[in-house]
ZAMARGU-4260 file (C-alpha; in steps of 0.2 Angstrom, whole numbers, plus 5000, padded with zeros to 4 digits):
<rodrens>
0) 4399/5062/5272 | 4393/5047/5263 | 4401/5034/5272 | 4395/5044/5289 | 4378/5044/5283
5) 4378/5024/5278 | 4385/5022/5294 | 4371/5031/5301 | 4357/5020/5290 | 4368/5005/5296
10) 4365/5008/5315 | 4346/5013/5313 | 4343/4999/5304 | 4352/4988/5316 | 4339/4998/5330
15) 4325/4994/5322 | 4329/4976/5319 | 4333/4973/5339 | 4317/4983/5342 | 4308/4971/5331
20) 4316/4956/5336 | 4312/4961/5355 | 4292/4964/5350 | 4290/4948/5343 | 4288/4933/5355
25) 4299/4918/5353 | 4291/4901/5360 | 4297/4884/5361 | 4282/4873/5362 | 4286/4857/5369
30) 4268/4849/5364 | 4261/4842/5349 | 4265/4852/5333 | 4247/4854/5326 | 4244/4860/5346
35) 4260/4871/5345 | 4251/4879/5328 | 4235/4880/5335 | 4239/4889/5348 | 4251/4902/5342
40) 4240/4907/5329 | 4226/4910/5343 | 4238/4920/5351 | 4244/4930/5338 | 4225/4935/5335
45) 4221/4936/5352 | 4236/4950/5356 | 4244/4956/5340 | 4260/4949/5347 | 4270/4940/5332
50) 4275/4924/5336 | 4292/4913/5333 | 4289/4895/5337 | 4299/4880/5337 | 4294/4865/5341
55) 4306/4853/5354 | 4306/4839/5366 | 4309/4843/5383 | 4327/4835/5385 | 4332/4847/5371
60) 4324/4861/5377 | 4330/4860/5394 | 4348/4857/5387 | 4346/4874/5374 | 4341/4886/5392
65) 4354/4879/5401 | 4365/4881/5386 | 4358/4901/5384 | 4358/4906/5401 | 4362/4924/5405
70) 4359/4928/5385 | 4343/4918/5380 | 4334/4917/5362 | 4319/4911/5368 | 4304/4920/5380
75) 4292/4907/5384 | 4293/4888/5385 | 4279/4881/5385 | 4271/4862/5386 | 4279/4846/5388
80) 4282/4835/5406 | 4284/4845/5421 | 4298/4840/5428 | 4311/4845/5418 | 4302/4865/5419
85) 4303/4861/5439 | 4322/4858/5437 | 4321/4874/5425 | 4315/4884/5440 | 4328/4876/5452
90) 4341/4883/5445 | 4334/4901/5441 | 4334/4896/5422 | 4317/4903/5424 | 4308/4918/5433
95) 4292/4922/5443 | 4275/4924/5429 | 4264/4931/5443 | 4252/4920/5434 | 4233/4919/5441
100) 4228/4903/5448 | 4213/4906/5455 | 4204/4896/5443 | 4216/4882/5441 | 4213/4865/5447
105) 4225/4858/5464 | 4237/4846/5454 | 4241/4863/5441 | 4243/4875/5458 | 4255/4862/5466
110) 4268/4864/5453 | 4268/4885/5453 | 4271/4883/5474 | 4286/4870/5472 | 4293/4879/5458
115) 4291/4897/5468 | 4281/4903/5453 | 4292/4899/5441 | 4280/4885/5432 | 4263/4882/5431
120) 4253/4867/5424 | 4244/4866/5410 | 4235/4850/5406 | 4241/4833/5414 | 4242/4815/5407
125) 4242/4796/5415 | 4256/4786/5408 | 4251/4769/5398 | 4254/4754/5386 | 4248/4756/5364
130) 4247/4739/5357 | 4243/4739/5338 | 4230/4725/5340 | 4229/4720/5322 | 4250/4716/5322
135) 4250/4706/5339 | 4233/4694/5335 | 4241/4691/5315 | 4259/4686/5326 | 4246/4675/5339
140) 4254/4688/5353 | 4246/4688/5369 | 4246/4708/5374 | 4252/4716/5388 | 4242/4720/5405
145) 4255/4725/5417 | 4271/4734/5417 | 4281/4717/5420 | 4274/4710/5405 | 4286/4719/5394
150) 4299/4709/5400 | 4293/4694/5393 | 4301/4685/5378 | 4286/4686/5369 | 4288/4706/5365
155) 4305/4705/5358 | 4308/4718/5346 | 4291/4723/5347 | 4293/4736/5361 | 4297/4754/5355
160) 4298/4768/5369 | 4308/4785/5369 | 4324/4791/5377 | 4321/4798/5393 | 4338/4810/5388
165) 4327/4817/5376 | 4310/4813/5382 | 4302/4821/5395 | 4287/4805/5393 | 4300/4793/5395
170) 4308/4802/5409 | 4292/4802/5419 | 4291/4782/5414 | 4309/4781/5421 | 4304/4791/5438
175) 4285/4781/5435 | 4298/4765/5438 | 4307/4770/5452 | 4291/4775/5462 | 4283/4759/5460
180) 4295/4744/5461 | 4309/4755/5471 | 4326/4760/5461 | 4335/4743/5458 | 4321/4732/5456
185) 4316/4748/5442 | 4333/4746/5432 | 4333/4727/5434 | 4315/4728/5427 | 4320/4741/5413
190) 4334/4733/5406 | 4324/4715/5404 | 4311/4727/5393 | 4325/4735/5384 | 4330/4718/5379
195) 4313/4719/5369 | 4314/4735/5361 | 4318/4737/5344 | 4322/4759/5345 | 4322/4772/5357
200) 4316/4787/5349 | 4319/4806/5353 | 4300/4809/5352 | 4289/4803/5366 | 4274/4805/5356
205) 4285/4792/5342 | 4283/4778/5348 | 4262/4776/5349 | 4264/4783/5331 | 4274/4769/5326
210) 4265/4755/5335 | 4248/4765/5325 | 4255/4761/5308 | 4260/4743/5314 | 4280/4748/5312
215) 4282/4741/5330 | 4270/4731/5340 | 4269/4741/5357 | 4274/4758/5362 | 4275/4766/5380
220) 4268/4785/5382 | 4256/4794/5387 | 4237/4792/5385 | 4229/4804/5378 | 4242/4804/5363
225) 4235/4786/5361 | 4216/4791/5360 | 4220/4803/5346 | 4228/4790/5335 | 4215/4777/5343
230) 4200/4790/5336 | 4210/4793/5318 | 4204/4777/5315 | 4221/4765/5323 | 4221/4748/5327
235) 4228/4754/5345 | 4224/4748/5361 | 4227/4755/5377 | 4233/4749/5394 | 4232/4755/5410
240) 4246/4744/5419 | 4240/4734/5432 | 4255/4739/5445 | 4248/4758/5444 | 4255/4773/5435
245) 4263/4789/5433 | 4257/4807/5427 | 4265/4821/5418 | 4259/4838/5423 | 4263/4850/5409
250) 4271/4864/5411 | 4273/4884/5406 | 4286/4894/5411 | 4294/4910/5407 | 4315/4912/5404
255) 4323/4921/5416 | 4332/4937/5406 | 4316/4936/5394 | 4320/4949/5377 | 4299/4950/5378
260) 4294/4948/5396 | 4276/4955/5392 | 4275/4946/5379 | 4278/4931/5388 | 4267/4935/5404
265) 4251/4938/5392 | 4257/4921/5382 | 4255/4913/5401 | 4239/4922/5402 | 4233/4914/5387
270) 4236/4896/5390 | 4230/4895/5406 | 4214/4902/5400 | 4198/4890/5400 | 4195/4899/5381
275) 4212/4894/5375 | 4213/4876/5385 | 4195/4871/5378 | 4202/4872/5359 | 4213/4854/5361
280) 4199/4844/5354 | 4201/4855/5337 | 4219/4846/5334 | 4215/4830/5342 | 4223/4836/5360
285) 4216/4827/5373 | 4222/4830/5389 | 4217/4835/5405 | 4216/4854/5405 | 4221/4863/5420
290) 4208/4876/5420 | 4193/4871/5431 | 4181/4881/5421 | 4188/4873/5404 | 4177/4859/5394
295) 4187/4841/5397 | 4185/4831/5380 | 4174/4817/5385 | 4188/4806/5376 | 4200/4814/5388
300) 4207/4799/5399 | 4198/4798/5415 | 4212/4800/5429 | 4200/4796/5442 | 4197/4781/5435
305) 4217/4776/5433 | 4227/4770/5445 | 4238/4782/5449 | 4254/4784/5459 | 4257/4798/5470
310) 4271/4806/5460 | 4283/4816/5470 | 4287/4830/5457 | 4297/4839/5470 | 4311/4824/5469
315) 4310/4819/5452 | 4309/4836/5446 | 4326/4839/5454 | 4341/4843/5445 | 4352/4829/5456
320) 4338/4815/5455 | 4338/4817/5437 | 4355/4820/5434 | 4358/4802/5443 | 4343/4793/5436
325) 4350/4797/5418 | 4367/4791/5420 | 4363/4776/5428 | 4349/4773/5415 | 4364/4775/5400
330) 4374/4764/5407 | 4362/4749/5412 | 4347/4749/5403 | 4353/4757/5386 | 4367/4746/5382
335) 4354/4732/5383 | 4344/4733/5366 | 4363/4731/5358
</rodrens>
């Protein structure tokens, strides 16, 4: 009778703990970690909903749902560039939020129809150049302007960017690339810049954070995480390179098979809120926010103003394209810093 009745406790227990684990919400926050925090604190006050967060690059996360699939850990992924989310969606990884977009702007709206619902955009970013001016002007080193600058002798080892296996940043500046000077003249033009760079991180946000602490000279990333370091008091300039550049529409999107999917639909909810969007400044987030009604940080790069390529997201959110661009980026641009 006491080994029936341990049993028992045993098997209640283990109810209670799947009916635990299934009530809190587990996140993977593909954003900046102070945002990531922000954010799930907000929420958790918001709803009452406990939440697990990890934070991850894109690359990993993508990989770690793919990895997961039929029997994920994770409900929600949320942040980071949108085209590894679109490729998400393409291959049912992720499922249909129903989320409301009546109040978010066109750019956001385009990525929830291509990806059938599947994603939705959050906030979006123009791609650019961080020099740390103090470093360059103490080595007399004249700073970029364009893209094709990189290439030149001048920046070797000063150039630090991330990799775009990893990265979803340095993706969208691999695709940016391939968009503007056309796919060979792009790897030609990649692997002369990797002849400069001194490290390819697994963080796109690394790279600016180096070049801000004058550990590298220039970094490639996106703006707004270049105004933040830039406000903190950095020696960091930025460029908007004269060819033209890419954007990055961030991403939300729910797992398909979702232990918490009410969870996850009200976590949707939240984030594409104008109250929940309008909090960035608070933690130095300074994005374009995808809510029309939201409050833009003045600081928040003017996209407007930026010479922006008209990124095909459907392409270079697929599965094949990036699948392709990767292999052919590790095997003639990597090998080049060596």
């Amino acid at each position: 009778m006491k080994k029936l009745a341990s049993a028992c406790a045993l098997a209640f227990a283990a109810v209670l703990s799947t009916s635990a684990a299934a009530d809190e919400l587990s996140v993977i926050c593909s954003n900046e970690q102070d945002w990531c925090d922000l954010m799930a604190g907000a929420f958790e006050e918001k709803t009452g909903i406990d939440v697990s967060m990890v934070r991850k690059s894109t690359g990993e996360t993508l990989a770690q749902v793919r990895a997961e699939a039929g029997n994920p850990k994770i409900d929600v992924w949320w942040g980071g560039t949108g085209d590894p989310h679109l490729i998400a969606a393409s291959e049912n990884l992720t499922q249909p939020s129903g989320a409301d977009t009546d109040e978010l702007l066109g750019w956001a709206v385009n990525m929830y129809n291509i990806s059938k619902g599947r994603t939705v955009g959050i906030h979006a970013g123009a791609l650019g150049i961080a020099y740390n001016s103090e470093l360059l002007a103490a080595k007399e080193i004249a700073p970029p302007a364009c893209w094709r600058d990189l290439a030149d002798p001048r920046f070797e080892g000063e150039i630090q960017v991330a990799n775009p296996n990893s990265s979803g940043t340095a993706y969208t500046e691999l695709a940016t690339f391939v968009q503007l000077f056309g796919e060979d003249d792009a790897f030609k033009l990649l692997a002369e810049i990797g002849n400069n760079v001194n490290s390819y991180t697994k963080s796109g946000s690394a790279p600016s954070k180096a070049a801000a602490r004058g550990e590298t000279g220039i970094s490639i990333g996106f703006m707004h995480d270049m105004v933040k370091l830039a406000k903190a008091g950095f020696p960091l300039k930025i460029v908007s390179p004269c060819e033209g550049t890419g954007y990055e529409v961030g991403g939300v999107s729910i797992i398909e098979g979702a232990r918490n999917l009410d969870g996850a639909k009200k976590w949707v909810e939240f984030v594409l809120s104008a109250e929940a969007q309008s909090r960035g400044p608070e933690v130095g987030v300074y994005n374009v926010p995808s809510n029309s009604n939201a409050t833009v940080p003045p600081e928040s790069p003017a996209l407007e103003s930026i010479k922006l390529i008209d990124y095909d997201f459907a392409t270079y959110g697929a599965s094949d394209t990036r699948e392709r661009l990767l292999s052919r980026w590790d095997a003639e641009v990597k090998p080049s810093r060596n």
